[in-house]
N, C-alpha and C positions, 0 to 999 in steps of 0.2 A: 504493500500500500504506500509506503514511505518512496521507494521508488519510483510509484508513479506519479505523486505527489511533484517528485524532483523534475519527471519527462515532462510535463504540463508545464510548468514553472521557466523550464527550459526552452520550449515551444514559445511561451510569453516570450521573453526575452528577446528570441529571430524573430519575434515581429515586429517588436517594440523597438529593438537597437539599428542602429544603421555601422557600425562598427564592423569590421570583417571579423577583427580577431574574434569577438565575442561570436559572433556568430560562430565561429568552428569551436569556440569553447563549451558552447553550449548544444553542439550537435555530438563532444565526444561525452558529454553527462551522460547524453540519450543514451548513446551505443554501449557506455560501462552500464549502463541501468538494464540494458535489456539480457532477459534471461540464456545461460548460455544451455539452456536443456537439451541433451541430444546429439552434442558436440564427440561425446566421449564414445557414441556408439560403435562406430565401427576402427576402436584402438586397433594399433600393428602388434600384435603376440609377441612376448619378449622369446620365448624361448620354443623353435618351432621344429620339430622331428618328424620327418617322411621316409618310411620304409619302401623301397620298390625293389621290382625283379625286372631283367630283363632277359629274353630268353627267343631266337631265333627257330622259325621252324620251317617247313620246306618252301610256303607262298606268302607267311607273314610273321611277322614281329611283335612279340608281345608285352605290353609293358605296364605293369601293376604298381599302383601307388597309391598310398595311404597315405593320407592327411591329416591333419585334425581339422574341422568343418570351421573352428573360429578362424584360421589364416584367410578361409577366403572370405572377404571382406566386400561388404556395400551389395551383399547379394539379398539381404532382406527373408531371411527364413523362417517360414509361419511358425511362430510360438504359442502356447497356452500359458495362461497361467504365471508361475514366474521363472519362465524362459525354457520350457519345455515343449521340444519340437513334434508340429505336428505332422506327423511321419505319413501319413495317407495321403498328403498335400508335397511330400519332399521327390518325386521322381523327376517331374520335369526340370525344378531349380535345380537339383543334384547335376546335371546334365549340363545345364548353363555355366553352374560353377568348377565344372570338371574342366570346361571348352573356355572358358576363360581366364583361368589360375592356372591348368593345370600342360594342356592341349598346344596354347598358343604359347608355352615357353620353355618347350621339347624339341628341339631338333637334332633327328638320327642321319645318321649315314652308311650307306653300304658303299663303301670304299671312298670314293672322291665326290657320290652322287648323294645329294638330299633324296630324302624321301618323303614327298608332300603331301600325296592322296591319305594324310591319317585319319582316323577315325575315333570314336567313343562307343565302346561295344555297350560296356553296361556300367551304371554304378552303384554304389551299397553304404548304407549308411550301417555301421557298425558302432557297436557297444565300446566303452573303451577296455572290459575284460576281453574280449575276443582273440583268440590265439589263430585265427588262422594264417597271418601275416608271417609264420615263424619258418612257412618254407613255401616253395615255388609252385609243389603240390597244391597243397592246403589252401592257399591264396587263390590260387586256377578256382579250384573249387570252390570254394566261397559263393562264388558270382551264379552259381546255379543252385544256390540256397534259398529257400522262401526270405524275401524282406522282415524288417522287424514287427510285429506285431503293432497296429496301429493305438494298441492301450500300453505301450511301453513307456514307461519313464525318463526321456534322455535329455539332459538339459544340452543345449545347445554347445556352452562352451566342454564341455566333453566327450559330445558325439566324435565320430572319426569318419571320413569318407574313404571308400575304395574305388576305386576306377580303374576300367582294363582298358588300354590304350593299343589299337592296332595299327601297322604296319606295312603295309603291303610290300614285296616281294620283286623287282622285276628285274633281277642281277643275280649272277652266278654267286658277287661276291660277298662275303664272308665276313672280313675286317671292318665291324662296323666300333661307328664313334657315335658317342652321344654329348650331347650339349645339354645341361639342365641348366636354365632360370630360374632358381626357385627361391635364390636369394629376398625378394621380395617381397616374400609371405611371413616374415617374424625378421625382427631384428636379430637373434641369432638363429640361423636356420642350418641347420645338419642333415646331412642327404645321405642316409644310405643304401647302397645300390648293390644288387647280386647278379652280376652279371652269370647266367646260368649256361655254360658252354655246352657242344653238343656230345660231350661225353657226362655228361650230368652236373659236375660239378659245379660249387660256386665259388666264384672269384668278387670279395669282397671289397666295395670303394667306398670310402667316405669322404663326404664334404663338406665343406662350411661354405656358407653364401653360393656364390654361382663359379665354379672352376673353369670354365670355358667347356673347350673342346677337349672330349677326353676318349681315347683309344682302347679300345677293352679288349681289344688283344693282338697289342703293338706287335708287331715286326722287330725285330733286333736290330734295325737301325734305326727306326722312330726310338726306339727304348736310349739306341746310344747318345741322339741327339740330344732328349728330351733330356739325358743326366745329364751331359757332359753340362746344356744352362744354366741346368739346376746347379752344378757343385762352382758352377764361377757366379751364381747370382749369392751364392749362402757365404764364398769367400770374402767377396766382396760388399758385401752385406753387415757382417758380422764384425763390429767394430774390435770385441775384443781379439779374435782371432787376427787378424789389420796389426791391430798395436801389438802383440805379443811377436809378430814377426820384423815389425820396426825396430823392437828392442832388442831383436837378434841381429839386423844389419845393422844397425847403428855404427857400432867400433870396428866391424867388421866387412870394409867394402870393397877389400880386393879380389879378384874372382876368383882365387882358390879358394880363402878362407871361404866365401860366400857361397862355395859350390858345395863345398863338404856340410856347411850348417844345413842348405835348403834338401840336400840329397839325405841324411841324416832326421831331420823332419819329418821329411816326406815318407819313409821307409818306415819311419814309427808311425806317425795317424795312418799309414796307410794299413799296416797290422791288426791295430785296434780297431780299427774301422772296419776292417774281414770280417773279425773277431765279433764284434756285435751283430753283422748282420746275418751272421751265422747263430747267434744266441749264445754265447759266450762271455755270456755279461750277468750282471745280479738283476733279477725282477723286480727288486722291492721301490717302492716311489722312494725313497732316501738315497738312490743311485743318480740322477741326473742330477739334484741340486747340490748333491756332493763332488760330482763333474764340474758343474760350473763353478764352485768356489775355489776348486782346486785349479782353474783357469786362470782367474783371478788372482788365486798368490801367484799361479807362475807367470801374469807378466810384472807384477808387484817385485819379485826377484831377479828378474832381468831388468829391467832398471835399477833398482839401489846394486845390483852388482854393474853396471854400466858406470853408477858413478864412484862407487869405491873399488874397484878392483882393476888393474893394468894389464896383466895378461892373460887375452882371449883363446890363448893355442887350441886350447881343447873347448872350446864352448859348441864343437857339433855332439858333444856327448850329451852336455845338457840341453840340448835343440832334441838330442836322441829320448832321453828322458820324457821332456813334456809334451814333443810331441804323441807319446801312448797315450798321457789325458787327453788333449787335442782329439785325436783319431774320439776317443768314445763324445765330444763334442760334437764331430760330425756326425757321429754317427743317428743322433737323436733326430739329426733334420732330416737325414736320410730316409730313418724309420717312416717318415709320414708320405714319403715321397714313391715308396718302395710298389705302392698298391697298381702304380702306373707299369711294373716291368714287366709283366705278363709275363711269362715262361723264360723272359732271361734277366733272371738274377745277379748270373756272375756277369755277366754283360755290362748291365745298370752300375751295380761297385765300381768296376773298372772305369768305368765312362764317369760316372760323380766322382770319383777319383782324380781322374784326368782334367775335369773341370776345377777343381781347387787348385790345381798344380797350375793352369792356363792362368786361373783365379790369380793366384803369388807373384808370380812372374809375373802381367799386370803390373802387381802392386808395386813390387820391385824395379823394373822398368821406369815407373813414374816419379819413387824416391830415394833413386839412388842420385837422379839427377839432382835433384830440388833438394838434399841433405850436402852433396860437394858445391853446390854452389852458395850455399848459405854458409858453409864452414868455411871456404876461400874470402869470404866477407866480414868473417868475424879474426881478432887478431890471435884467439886459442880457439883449435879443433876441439882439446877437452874441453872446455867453457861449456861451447855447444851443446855436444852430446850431455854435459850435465843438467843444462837448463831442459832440453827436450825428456831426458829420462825422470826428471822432476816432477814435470807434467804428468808423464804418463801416468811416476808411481800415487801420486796424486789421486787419477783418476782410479786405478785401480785396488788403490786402496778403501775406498767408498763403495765402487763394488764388492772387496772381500766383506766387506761389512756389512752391505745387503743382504749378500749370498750366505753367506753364516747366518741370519734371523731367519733367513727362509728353511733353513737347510735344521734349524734346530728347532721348527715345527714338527716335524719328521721324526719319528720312532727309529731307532735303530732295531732290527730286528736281526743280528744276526746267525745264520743257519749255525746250529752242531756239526762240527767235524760229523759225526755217524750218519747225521743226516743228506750228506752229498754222495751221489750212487760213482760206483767205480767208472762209468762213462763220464762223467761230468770231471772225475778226478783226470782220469786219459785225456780231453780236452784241454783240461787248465794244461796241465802238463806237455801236451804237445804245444800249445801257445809257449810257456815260455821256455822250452828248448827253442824254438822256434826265434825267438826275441834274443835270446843268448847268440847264438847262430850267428842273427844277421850284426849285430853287434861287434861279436868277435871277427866277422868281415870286414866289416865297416874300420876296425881300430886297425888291422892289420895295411889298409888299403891307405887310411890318411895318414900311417906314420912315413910311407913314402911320398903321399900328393901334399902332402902340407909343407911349407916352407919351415926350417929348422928356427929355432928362434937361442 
């Protein structure tokens, strides 16, 4: 009442004033005055989960996907009550909102060719106890289930949509790609997809937001391409790994010494990096955050030894050393990237591999120039190196200190000796023969390539 009281009062005013400004001051009374009812109706889901399958057969393509019925938004679905869906009313809208959330932001390929004639076979308004989504079977099946019972109970924000999505067929080929849009339905939206091959199995992808274009069963040179970008986008991405390898060329820029630290590195993350994606590694969540704090001191150590220590002879040992943390650094980015390699694994390694190494080099490339010519400027080379290792240990010492609170959330959980099976002992075991190996290589090879000091 007080409100309207205020709009009328306001009204007076534009008719009575000749003033501009009042006039807009008294048009934006109006608009705070007026009710904002109805605004909040069709909010974006914060947190938004779609199970699908996909799965080729000899003239079509089939493609299963569950929703939850709130992402799709502004579709108006007849409600009872307090907001319980009236399901004898929901076939045709189901359909709408299949073809317009779900239809128009799928695009498949068989090989280089879109495939556009798709279609909407059926869809299903599901319970949110419903298990049939748990395989490719059961899912299929579903769709030829009696609909829900129109005296069912289902409030709207917990109903679930199903929708079979077809395909059509008009290519020999095989190597299909799919593109989801599904970012759009929840502010965080996770996509997972079972790509179901024609020997039954599934091959598991998950997504967050919209991935692009993705290959469900790469060829081993998309495989090699797609790592080798990935391991120079994570290189160079990855500010600490960057600084940890600054801190090793630093005092170090003659290309012996420089060749033995990066070959040395490299021979190590590349071990531990086998090693993880083989499962060579601890399962427990207290294993990556102890990775990265362990990152953290070692570039924290190679700066204050930058500024306190004179002779670098041997620092590819210590390059040898950190790089094994390193390797299981990469290895975590790796892990989420790995769902892309289809059938070649060791391929993928190799080629993320090769892309960190293209990654360094890069990076080296770009500051070995820009570190000689800023020490030719200054009237002490040490000076330099001191004040840049400053920096670094600076920054990375506020990381160790991040990394340590996060890291002591975390339960240590450590396994009993009895508890590790004699395979897993044979593993460890041949890693670090293996790590001795290349090591005792490695020392043999640089006491002749290294300049005698």
């Amino acid at each position: 009442m007080l409100c309207m009281l205020k709009s009328t009062k306001s009204i007076s005013l534009i008719k009575k004033s000749e003033n501009p400004l009042m006039v807009w001051l008294a048009l934006l009374m109006i608009l705070l005055c007026i009710p904002l009812k109805g605004i909040d109706a069709h909010e974006v889901p914060n947190d938004v989960l779609i199970r699908s399958y996909f799965k080729a057969d000899t003239e079509t393509v089939n493609l299963l996907v569950r929703v939850p019925l709130e992402a799709m938004r502004d579709m108006n679905f007849p409600v009872k009550g307090p907001g319980y869906l009236q399901l004898n009313q929901m076939s045709e809208l189901s359909l709408d909102a299949a073809e317009i959330w779900l239809g128009n932001f799928v695009d498949v390929y068989a090989g280089e060719q879109k495939i556009i004639d798709w279609s909407i076979e059926k869809t299903r308004v599901s319970l949110p106890s419903d298990r049939s989504f748990v395989s490719y079977q059961a899912a299929y099946k579903s769709f030829s289930l009696a609909p829900l019972s129109e005296t069912t109970l289902l409030h709207h924000d917990q109903a679930l949509l199903d929708v079979w999505i077809t395909y059509p067929l008009t290519t020999d080929n095989t190597n299909f790609s799919i593109d989801l849009n599904f970012g759009g339905l929840g502010l965080n939206t996770t996509t997972v997809l079972a790509f179901v091959t024609p020997e039954g199995a599934n091959r598991i992808f998950e997504f967050s937001g919209s991935p692009g274009l993705v290959e469900l069963d790469p060829s081993w040179y998309h495989a090699f391409l797609r790592f080798i970008v990935s391991g120079i986008e994570h290189i160079l991405g990855g500010f600490d790994h960057l600084l940890f390898v600054l801190c090793l060329i630093l005092p170090c820029r003659q290309w012996r010494p420089l060749i033995a630290i990066i070959t040395a590195f490299t021979l190590a993350h590349s071990v531990t990096l086998m090693a993880s994606a083989f499962g060579l590694v601890p399962k427990s969540l207290w294993f990556p955050p102890l990775i990265e704090m362990l990152i953290a001191l070692s570039i924290l150590y190679m700066a204050l030894e930058n500024i306190l220590k004179k002779d670098f002879h041997q620092r590819w040992s210590i390059a040898f050393g950190f790089g094994l943390i390193h390797g299981f650094g990469f290895s975590f980015a790796l892990s989420e990237s790995l769902q892309f390699a289809g059938n070649h694994l060791l391929t993928s390694l190799l080629s993320f591999n090769i892309g960190v190494e293209i990654g360094q080099i890069i990076m080296i490339l770009l500051a070995l120039p820009v570190l000689n010519y800023c020490f030719r400027s200054m009237a002490s080379e040490k000076l330099g190196i001191i004040i840049i290792s400053a920096l670094v240990a600076h920054t990375a010492w506020h990381w160790l200190l991040e990394r340590y609170m996060t890291l002591s959330a975390y339960q240590f959980n450590i396994p009993l000796l009895s508890s590790i099976s004699w395979n897993e002992y044979l593993s460890i075991g041949v890693l670090m023969l293996f790590i001795i190996l290349i090591l005792y290589l490695l020392r043999r090879w640089f006491k002749t390539f290294l300049p005698k000091v």
